[in-house]
Structures are given as C-alpha cells and as structure tokens.
C-alpha positions as YAML, in Angstrom:
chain: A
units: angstrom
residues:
- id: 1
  name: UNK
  ca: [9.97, -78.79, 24.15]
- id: 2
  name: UNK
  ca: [7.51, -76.09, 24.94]
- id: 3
  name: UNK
  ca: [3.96, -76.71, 26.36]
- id: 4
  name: UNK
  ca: [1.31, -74.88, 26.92]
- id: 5
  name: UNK
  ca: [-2.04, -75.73, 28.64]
- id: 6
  name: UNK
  ca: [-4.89, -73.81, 29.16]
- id: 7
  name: UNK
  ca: [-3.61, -70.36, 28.52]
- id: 8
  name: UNK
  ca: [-5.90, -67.27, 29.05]
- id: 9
  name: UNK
  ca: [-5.60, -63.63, 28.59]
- id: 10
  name: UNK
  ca: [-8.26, -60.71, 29.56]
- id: 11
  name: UNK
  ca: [-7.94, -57.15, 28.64]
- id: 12
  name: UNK
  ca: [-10.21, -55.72, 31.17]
- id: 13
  name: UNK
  ca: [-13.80, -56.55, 30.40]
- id: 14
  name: UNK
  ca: [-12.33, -58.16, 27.00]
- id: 15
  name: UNK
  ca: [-11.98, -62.23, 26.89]
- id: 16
  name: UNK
  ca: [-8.84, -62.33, 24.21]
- id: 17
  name: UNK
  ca: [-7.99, -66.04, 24.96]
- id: 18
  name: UNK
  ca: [-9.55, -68.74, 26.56]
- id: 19
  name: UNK
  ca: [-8.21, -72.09, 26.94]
- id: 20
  name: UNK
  ca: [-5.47, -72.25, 24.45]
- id: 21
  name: UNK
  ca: [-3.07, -75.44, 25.02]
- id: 22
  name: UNK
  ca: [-0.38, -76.70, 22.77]
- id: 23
  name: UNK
  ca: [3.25, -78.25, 22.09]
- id: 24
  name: UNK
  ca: [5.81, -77.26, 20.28]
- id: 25
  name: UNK
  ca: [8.75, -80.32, 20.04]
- id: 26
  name: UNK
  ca: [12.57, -79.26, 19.89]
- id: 27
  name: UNK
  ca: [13.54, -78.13, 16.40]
- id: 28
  name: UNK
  ca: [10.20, -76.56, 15.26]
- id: 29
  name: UNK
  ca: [9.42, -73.22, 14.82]
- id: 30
  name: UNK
  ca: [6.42, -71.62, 16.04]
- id: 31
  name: UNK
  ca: [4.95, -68.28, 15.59]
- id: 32
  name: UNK
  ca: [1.82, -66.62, 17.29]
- id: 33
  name: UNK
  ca: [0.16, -64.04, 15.39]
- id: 34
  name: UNK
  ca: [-2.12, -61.06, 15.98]
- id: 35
  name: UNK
  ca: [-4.98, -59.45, 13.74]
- id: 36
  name: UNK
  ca: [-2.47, -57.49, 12.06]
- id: 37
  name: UNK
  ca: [0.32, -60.16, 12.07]
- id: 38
  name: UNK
  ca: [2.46, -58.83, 14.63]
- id: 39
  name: UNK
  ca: [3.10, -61.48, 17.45]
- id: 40
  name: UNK
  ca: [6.06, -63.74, 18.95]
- id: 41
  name: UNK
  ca: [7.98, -66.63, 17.72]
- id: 42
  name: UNK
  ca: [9.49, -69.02, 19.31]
- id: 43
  name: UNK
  ca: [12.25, -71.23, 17.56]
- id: 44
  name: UNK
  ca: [15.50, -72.85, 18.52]
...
C-alpha cells in the first residue's frame, strides 16, 4: 500500500500543490499527471 498525506510542492514563489493526501491499495495502478500528461505511475 502507498499513502500519502498532506503532500506539498513550491516552485519558488509558485504554490504547485498544497495538501494532497491519498492511498493507493496493493494491486492498483496509479498514475499522476501533469498539464501536458507527462507524470509518474506507480503500479505493482
């Protein structure tokens, strides 16, 4: 299982994430994606 709680991310004077918090359970497949739909996954 992966869990995440109240993530944040600043790019200088630029709030990109504030409080982000989820779970992902063994077996699913999760994918974070950007503006342009480039990110990270995460699967097992």
């Amino acid at each position: 299982m992966l869990q995440v709680k109240n993530l944040g991310m600043r790019y200088e004077d630029t709030l990109a994430l504030k409080d982000l918090s989820f779970t992902v359970a063994s077996g699913e497949i999760f994918y974070l994606l950007g503006q342009n739909e480039t990110g990270k996954k995460h699967h097992n």
